[in-house]
C-alpha positions as a printed Julia matrix, in Angstrom:
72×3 Matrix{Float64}:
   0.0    0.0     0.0
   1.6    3.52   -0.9
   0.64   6.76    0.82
  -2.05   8.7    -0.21
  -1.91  12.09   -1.84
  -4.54  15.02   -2.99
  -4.95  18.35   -3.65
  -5.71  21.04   -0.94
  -6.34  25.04   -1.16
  -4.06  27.03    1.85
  -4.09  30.01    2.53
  -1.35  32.32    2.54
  -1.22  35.87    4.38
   1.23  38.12    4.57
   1.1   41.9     4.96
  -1.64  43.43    2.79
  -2.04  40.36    0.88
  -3.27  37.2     1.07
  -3.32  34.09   -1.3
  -5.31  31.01   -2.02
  -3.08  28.51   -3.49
  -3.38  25.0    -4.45
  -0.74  22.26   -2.92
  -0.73  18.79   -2.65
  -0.86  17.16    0.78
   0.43  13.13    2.19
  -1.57  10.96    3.83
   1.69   9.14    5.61
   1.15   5.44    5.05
   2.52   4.36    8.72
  -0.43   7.39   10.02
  -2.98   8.39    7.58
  -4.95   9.92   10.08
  -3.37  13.64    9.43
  -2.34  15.46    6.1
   1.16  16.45    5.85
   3.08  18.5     3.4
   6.32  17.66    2.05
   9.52  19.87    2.82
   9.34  21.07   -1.04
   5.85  22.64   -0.59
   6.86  24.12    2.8
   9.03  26.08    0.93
   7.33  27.34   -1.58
   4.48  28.1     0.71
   7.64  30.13    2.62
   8.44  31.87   -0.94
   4.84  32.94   -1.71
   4.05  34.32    1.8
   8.18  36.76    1.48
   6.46  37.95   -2.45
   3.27  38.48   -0.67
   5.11  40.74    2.13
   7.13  42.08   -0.54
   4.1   42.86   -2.25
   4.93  41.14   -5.56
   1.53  40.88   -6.76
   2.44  39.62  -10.86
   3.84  36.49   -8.99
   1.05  36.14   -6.59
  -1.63  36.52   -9.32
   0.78  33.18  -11.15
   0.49  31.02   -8.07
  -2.77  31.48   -6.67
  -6.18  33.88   -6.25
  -4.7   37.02   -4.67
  -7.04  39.24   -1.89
  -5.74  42.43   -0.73
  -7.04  44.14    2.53
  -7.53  47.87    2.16
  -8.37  50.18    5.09
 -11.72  52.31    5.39
């Protein structure tokens, strides 16, 4: 029996931005009880949140559905 893997939205906020991207989670074969995320994704999920804070929003609109807060 392998592990089993799917698809999953996070969210990502930073700043005045935040981001709805799409990774791909493990369901550990010796505890498939909990989702897990693979060191890979943990780092791009570290990229995307430093462009968010940076503001980069031409990147953030390539990797996921961007939202930015605004004051009233």
């Amino acid at each position: 029996m392998s592990e089993k893997r799917e698809k999953r939205k996070r969210w990502v906020q930073r700043g005045r931005y935040e981001v709805e991207v799409e990774v791909e989670v493990v369901y550990p074969e010796v505890d498939p009880s909990e989702a897990c995320l693979e060191s890979e994704t943990v780092r791009w999920l570290d990229q995307v949140s430093q462009r968010a804070e940076t503001g980069d929003v031409a990147y953030l609109r390539q990797v996921g559905r961007v939202f930015e807060s605004i004051e009233v």
